[in-house]
N, CA, C and O atoms as CSV, one atom per row, in Angstrom:
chain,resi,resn,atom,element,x,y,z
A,1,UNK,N,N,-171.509,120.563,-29.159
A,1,UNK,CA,C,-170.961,120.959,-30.446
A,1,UNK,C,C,-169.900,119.955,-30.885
A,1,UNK,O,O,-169.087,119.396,-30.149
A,2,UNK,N,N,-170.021,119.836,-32.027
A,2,UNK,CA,C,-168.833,118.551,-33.003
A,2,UNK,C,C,-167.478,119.288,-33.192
A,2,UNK,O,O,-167.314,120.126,-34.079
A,3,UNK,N,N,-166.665,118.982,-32.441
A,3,UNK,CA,C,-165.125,119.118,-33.069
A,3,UNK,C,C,-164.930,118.486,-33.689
A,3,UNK,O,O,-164.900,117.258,-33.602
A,4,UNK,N,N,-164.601,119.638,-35.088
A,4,UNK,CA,C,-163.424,119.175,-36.396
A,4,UNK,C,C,-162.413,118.267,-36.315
A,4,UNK,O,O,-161.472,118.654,-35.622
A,5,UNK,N,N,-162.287,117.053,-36.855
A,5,UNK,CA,C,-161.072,115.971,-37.056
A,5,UNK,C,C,-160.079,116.771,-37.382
A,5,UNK,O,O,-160.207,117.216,-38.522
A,6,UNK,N,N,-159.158,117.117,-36.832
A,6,UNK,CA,C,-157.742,117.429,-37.521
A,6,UNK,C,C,-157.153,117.059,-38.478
A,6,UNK,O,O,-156.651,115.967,-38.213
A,7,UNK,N,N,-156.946,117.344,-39.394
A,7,UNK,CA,C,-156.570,116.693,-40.553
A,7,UNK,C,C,-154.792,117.114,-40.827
A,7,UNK,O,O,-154.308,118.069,-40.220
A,8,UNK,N,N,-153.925,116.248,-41.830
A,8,UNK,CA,C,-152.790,116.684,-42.109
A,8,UNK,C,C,-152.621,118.305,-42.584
A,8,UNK,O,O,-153.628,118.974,-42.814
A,9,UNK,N,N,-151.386,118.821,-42.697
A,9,UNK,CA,C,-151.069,119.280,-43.646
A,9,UNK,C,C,-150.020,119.045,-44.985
A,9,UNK,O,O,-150.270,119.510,-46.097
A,10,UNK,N,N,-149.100,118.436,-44.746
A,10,UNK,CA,C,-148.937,117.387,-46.052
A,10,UNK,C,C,-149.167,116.805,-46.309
A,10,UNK,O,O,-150.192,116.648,-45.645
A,11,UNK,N,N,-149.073,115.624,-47.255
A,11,UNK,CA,C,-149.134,114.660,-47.533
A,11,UNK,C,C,-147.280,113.708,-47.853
A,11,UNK,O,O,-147.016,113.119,-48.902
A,12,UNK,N,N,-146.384,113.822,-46.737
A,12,UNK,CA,C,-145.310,113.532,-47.222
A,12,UNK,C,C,-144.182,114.501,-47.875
A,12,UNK,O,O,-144.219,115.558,-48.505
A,13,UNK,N,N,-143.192,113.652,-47.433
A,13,UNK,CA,C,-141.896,114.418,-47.967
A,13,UNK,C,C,-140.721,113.540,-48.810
A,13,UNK,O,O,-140.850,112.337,-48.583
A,14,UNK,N,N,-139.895,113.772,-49.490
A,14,UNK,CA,C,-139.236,113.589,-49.756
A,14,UNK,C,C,-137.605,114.102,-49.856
A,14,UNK,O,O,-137.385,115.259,-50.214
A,15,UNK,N,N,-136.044,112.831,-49.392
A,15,UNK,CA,C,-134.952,113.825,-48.996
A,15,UNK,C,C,-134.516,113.901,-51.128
A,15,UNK,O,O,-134.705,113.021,-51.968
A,16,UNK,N,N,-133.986,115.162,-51.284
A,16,UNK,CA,C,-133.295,115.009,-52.664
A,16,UNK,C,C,-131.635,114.691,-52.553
A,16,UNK,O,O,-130.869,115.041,-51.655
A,17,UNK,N,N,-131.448,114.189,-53.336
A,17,UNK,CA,C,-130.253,114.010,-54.107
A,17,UNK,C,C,-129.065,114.961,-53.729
A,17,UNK,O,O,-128.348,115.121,-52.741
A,18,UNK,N,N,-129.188,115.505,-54.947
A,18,UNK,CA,C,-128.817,117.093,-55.101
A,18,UNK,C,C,-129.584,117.704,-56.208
A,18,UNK,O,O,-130.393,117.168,-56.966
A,19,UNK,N,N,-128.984,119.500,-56.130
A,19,UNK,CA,C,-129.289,120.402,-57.018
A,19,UNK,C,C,-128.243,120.447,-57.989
A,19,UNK,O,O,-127.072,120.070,-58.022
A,20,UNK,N,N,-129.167,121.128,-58.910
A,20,UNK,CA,C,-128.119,121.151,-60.121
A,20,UNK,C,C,-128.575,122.248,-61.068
A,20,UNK,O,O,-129.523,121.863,-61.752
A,21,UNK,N,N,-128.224,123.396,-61.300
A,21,UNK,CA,C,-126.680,123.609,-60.855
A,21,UNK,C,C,-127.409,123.778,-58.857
A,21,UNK,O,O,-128.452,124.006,-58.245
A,22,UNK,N,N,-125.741,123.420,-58.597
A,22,UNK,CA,C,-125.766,123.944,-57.378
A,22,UNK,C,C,-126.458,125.674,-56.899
A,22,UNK,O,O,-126.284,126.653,-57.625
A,23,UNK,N,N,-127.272,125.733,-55.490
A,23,UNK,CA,C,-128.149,126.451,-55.223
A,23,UNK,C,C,-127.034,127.576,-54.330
A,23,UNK,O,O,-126.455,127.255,-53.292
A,24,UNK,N,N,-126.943,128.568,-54.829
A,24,UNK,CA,C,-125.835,129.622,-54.126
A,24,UNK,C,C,-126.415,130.356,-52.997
A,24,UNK,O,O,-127.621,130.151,-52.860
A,25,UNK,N,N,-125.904,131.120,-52.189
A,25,UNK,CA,C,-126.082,131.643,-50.839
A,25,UNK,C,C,-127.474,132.730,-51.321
A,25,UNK,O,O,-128.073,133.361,-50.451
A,26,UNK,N,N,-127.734,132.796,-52.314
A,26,UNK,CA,C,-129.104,133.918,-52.634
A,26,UNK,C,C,-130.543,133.130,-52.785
A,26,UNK,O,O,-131.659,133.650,-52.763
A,27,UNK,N,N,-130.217,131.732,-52.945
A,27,UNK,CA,C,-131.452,131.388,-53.410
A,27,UNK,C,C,-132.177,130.983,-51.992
A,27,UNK,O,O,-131.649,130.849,-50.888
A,28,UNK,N,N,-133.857,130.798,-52.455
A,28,UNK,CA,C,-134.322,130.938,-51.865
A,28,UNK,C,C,-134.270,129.617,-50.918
A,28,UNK,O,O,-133.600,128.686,-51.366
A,29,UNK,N,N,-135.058,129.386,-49.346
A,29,UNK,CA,C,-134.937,128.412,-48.744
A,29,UNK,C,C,-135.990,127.466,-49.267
A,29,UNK,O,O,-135.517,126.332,-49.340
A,30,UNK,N,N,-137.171,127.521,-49.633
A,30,UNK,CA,C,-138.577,126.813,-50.699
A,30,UNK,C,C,-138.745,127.497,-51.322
A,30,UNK,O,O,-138.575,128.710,-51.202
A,31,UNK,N,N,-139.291,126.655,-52.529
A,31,UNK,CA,C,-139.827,127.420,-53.627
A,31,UNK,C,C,-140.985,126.464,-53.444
A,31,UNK,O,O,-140.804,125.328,-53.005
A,32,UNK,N,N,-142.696,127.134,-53.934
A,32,UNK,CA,C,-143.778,126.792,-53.510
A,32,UNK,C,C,-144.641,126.264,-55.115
A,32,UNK,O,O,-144.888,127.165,-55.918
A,33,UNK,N,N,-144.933,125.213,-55.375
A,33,UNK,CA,C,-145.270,124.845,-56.935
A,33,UNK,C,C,-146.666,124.563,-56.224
A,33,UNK,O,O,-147.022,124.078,-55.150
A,34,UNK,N,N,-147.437,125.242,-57.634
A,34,UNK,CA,C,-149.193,124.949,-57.079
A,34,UNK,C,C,-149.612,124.343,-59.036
A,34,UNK,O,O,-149.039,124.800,-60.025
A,35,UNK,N,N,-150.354,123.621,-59.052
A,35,UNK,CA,C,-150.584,122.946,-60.356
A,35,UNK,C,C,-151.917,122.195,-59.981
A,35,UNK,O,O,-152.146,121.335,-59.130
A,36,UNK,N,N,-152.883,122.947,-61.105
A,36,UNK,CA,C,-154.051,122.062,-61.280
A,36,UNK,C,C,-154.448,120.485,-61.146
A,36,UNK,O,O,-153.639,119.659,-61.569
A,37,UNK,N,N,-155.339,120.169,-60.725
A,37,UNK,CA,C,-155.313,118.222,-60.984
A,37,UNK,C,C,-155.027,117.906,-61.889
A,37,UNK,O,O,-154.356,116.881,-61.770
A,38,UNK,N,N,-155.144,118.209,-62.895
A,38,UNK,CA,C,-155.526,117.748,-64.349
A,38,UNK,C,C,-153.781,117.562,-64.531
A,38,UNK,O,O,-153.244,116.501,-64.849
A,39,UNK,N,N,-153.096,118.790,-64.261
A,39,UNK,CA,C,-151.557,118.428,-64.341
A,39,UNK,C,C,-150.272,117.716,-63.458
A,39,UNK,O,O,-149.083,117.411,-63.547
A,40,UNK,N,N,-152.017,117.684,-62.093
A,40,UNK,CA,C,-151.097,116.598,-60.861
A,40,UNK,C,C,-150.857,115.379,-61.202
A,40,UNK,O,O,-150.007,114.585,-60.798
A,41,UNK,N,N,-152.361,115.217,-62.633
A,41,UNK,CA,C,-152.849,113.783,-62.523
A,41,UNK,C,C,-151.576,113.724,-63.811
A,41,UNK,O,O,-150.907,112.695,-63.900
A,42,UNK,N,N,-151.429,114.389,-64.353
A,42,UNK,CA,C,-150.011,114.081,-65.779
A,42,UNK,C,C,-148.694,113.610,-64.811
A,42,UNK,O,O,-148.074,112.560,-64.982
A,43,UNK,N,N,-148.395,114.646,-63.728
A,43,UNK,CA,C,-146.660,114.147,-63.318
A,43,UNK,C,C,-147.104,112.628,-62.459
A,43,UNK,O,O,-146.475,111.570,-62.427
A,44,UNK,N,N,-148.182,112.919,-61.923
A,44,UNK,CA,C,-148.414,111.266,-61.146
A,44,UNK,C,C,-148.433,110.292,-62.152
A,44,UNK,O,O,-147.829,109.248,-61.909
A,45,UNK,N,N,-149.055,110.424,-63.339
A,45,UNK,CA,C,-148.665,109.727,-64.764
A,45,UNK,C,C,-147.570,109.223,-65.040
A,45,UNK,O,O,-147.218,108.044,-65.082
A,46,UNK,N,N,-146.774,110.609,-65.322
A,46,UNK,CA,C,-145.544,110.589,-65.507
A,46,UNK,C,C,-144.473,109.820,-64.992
A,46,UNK,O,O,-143.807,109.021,-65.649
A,47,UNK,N,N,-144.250,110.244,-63.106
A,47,UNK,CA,C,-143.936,109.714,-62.567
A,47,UNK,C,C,-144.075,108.062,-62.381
A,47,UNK,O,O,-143.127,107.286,-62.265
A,48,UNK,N,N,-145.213,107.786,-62.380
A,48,UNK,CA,C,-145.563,106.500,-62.421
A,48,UNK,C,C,-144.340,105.470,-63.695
A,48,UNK,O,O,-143.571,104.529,-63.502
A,49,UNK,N,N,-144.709,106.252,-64.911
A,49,UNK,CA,C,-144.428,105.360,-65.978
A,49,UNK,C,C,-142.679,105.147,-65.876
A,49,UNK,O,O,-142.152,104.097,-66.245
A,50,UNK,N,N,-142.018,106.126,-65.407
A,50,UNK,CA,C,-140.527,106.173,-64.958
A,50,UNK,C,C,-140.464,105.503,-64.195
A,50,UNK,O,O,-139.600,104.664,-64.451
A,51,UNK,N,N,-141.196,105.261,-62.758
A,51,UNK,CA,C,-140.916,104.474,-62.005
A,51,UNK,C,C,-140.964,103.010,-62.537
A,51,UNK,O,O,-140.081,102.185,-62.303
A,52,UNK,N,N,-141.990,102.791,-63.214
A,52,UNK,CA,C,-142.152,101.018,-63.784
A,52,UNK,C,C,-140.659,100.899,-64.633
A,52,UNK,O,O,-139.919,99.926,-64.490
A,53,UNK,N,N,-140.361,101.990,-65.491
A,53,UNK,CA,C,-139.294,101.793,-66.285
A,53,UNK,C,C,-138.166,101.346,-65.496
A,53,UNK,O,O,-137.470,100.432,-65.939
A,54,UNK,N,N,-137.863,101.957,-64.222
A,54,UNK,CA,C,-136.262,101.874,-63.374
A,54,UNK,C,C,-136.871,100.995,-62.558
A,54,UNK,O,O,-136.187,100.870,-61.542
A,55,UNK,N,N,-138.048,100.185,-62.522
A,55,UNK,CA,C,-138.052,98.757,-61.503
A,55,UNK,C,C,-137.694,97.626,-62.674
A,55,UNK,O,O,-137.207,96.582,-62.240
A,56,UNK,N,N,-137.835,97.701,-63.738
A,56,UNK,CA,C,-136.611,96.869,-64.525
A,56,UNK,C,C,-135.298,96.768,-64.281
A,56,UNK,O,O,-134.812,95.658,-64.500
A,57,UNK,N,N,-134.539,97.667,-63.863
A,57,UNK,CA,C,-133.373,97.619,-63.484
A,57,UNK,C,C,-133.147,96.613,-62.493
A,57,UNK,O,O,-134.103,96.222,-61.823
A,58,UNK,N,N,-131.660,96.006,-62.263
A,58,UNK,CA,C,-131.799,94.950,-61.700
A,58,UNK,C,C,-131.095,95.909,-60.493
A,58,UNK,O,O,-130.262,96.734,-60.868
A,59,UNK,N,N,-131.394,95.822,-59.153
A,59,UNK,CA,C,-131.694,96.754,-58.198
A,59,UNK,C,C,-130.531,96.164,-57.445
A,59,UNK,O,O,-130.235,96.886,-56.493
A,60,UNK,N,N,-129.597,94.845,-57.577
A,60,UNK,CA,C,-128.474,94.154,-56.616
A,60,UNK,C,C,-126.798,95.056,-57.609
A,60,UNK,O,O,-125.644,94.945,-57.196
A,61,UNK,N,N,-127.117,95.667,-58.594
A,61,UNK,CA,C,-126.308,96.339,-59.590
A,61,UNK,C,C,-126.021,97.793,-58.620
A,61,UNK,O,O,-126.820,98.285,-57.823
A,62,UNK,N,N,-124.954,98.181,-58.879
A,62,UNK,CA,C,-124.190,99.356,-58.575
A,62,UNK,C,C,-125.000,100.748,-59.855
A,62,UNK,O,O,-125.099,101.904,-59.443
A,63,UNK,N,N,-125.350,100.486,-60.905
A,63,UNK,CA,C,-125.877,101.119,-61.994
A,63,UNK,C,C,-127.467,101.206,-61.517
A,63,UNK,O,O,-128.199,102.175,-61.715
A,64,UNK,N,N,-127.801,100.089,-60.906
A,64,UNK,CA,C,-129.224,99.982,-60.750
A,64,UNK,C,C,-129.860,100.824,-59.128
A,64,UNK,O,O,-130.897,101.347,-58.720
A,65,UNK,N,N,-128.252,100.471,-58.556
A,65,UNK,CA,C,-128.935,101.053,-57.509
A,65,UNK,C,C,-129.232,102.943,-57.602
A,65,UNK,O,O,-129.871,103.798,-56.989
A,66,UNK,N,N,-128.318,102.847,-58.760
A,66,UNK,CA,C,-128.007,104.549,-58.678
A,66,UNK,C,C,-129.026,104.930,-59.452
A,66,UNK,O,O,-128.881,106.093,-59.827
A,67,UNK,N,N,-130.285,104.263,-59.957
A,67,UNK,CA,C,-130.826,104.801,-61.245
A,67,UNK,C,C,-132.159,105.751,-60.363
A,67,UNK,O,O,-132.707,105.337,-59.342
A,68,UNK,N,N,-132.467,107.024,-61.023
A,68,UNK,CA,C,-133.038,107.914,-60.009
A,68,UNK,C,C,-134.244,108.739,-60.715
A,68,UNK,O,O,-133.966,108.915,-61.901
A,69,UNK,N,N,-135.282,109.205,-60.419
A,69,UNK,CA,C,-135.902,109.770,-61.077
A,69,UNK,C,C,-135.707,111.247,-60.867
A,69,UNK,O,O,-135.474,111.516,-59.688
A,70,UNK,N,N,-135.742,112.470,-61.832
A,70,UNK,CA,C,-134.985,113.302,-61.831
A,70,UNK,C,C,-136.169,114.134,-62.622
A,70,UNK,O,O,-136.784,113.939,-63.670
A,71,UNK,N,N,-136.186,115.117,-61.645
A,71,UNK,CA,C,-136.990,116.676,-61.949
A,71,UNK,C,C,-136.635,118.115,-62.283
A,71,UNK,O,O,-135.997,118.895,-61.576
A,72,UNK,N,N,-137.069,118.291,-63.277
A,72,UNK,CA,C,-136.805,119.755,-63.898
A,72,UNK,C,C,-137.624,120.796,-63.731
A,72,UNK,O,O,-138.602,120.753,-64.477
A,73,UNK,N,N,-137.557,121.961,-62.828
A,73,UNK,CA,C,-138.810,123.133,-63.046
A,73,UNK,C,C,-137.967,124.137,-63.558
A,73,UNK,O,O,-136.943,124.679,-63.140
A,74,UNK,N,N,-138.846,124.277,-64.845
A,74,UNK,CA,C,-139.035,125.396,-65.624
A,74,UNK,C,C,-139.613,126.618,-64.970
A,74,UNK,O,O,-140.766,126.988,-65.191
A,75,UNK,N,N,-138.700,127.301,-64.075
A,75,UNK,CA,C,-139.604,128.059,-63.413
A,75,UNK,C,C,-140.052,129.619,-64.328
A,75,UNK,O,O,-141.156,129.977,-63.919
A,76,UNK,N,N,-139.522,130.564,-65.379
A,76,UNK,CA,C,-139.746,130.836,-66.152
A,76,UNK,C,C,-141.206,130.779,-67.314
A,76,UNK,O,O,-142.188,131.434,-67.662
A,77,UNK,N,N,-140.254,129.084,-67.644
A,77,UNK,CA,C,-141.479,128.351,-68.360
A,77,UNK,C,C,-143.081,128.217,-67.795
A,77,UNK,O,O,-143.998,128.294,-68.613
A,78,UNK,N,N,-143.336,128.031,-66.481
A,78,UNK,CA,C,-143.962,127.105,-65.465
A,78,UNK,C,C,-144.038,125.682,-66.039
A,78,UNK,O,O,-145.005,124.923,-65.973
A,79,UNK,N,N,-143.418,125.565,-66.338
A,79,UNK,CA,C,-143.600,123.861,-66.706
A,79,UNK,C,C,-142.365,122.925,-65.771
A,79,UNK,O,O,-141.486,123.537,-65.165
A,80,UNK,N,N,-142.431,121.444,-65.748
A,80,UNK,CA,C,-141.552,120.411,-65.009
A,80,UNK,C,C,-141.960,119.489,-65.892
A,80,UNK,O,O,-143.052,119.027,-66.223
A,81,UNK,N,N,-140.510,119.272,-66.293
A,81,UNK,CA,C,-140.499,117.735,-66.917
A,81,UNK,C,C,-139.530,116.434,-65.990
A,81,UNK,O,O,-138.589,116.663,-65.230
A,82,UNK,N,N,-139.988,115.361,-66.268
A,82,UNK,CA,C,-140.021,114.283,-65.901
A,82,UNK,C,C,-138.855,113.575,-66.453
A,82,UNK,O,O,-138.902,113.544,-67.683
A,83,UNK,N,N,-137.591,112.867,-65.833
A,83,UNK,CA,C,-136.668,112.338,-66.651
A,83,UNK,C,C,-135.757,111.447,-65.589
A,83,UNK,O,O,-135.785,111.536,-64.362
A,84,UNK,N,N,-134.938,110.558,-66.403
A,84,UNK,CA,C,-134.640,109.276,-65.663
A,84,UNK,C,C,-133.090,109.960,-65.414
A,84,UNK,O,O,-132.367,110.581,-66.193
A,85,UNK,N,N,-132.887,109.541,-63.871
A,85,UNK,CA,C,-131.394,110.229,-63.697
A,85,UNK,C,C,-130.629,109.090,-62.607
A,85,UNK,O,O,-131.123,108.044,-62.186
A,86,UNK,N,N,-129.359,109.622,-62.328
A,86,UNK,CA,C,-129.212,108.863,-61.620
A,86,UNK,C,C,-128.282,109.167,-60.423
A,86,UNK,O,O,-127.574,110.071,-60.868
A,87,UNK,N,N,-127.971,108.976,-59.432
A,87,UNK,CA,C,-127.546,109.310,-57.949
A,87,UNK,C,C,-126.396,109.777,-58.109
A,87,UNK,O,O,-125.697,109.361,-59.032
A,88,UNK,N,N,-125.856,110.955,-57.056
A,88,UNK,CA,C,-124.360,111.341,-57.416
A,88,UNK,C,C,-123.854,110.115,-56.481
A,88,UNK,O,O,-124.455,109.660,-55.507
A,89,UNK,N,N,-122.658,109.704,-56.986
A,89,UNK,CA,C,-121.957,108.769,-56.243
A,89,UNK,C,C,-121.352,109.039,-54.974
A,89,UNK,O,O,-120.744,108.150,-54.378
């Protein structure tokens, strides 16, 4: 009999920044976002086009080093928008 390849379960992580507003002693430890391809393939879009924008920055700069890409969930809304931010100092 063929044993199954093991496969991942993520694909990667990422450390953040910070929160904003700051996350108080109630909130939760994850919050779990599930989104169609069609809208994976928009923030990978998205993402993408921000990223080309802040590799203009000149990256040996104190401004440049701080320049950050910065996420919003609308959790309410279900929506996340995409926006250029930059590192707390």
């Amino acid at each position: 009999m063929k044993q199954q390849i093991k496969k991942k379960e993520s694909f990667g992580s990422v450390a953040i920044d910070r929160f904003s507003p700051p996350q108080g002693d109630n909130a939760p430890k994850a919050i779990n976002i599930t989104i169609s391809f069609e809208e994976a393939l928009k923030l990978h879009l998205g993402i993408g086009q921000l990223l080309g924008h802040l590799n203009g920055y000149k990256r040996s700069t104190t401004q440049g080093k701080r320049a950050a890409v910065g996420l919003c969930v609308y959790t309410q809304l279900k929506r996340v928008t995409i926006y250029e931010a930059k590192l707390a100092k």
